[in-house]
C-alpha positions in Angstrom: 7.0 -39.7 -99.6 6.4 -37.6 -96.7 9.2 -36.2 -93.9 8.1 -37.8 -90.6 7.4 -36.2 -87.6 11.0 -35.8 -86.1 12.7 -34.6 -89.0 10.1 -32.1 -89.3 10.4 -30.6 -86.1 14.1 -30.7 -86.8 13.5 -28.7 -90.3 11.0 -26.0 -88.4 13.8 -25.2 -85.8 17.0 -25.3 -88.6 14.2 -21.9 -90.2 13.6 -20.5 -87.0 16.9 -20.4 -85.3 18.2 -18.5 -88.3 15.3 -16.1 -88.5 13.1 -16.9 -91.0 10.1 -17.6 -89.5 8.4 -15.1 -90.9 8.6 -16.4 -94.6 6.8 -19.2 -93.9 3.3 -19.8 -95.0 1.3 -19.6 -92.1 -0.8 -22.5 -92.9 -0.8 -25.3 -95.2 -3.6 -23.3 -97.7 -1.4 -20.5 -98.0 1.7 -22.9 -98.7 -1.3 -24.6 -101.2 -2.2 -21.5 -102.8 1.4 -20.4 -103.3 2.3 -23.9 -104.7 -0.7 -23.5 -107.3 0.4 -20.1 -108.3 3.9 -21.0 -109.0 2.8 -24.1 -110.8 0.4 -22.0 -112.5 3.1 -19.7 -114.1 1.4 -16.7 -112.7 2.8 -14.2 -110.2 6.3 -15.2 -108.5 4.7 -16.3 -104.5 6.3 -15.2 -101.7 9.4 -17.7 -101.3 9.3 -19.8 -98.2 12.4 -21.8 -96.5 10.3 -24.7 -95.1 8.5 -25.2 -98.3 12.1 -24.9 -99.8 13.6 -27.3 -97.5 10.7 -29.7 -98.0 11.3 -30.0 -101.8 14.7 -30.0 -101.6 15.0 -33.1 -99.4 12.2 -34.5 -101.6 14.2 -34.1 -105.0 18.2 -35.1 -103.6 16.0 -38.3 -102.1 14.7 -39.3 -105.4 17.6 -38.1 -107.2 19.6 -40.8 -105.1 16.9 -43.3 -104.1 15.1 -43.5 -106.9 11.1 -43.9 -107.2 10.5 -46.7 -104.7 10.2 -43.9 -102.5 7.2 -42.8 -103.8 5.5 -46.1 -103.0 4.2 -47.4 -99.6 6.6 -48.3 -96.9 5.8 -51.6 -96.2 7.4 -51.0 -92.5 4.4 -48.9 -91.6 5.8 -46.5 -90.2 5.3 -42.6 -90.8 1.6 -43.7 -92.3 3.0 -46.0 -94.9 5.2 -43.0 -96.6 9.0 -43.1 -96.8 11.3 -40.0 -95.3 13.4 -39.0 -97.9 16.1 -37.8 -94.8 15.3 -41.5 -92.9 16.3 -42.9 -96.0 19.6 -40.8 -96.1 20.5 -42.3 -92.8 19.5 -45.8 -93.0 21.3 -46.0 -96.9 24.1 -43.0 -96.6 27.0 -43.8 -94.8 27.9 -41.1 -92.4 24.9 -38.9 -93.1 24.4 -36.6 -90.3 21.0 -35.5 -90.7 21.1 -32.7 -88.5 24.4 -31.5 -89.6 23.1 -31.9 -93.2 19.4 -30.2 -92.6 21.7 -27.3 -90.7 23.7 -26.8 -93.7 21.0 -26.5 -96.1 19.5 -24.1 -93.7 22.8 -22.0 -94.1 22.4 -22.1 -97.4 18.9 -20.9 -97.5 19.5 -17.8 -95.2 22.7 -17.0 -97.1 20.2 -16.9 -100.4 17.6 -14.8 -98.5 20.1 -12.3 -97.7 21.5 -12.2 -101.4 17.5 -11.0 -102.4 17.0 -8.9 -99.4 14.5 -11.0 -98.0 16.2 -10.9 -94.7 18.8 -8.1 -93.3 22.5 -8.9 -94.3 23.2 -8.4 -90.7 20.7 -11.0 -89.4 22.6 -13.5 -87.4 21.3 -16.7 -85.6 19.4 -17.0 -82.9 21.6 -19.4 -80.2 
């Protein structure tokens, strides 16, 4: 299972609008090596909303799909891997899924403010 192209770039904007950019791992060994040390038990990483949002459309996917979305898509497309928020339109009636990816954003920056990752004052950029 893999989010496709579209919904990614969707996902990426959702962080940046709301300003927090600059929790994201800069580069897919970072968001690696911070994966591995929180799997690892060792220090807390640094958290990091895309890597959040990733796993959190990843888990409500299979928590209402089930595992056939961890096998190959015999459509093709998005290299033979299913998107967990394609799936959520094509099966979920009236899922939005950029009213849904916005409102798990929300929820994200309203966390990071509760732990002071961000400034309680931060507002979104338009």
């Amino acid at each position: 299972m893999r989010i496709c192209k579209d919904h990614w770039a969707v996902i990426r904007s959702a962080i940046e609008v709301r300003g927090l950019s600059g929790l994201v791992a800069k580069d897919s060994k970072e968001a690696h090596k911070n994966l591995m040390a929180e799997l690892e038990g060792g220090a807390q990483p640094p958290f990091d909303p895309l890597m959040s949002m990733h796993w959190h459309w990843h888990n409500a996917a299979l928590r209402n799909g089930g595992l056939y979305l961890l096998s190959e898509d015999p459509s093709g497309k998005n290299d033979g891997q299913y998107c967990p928020l394609c799936e959520f339109v094509a099966h979920a009636q009236g899922f939005d899924d950029k009213k849904e990816i916005d409102s798990v954003a929300d929820q994200i920056l309203a966390w990071c403010r509760e732990e002071g990752l961000v400034p309680k004052a931060a507002r979104r950029a338009q």
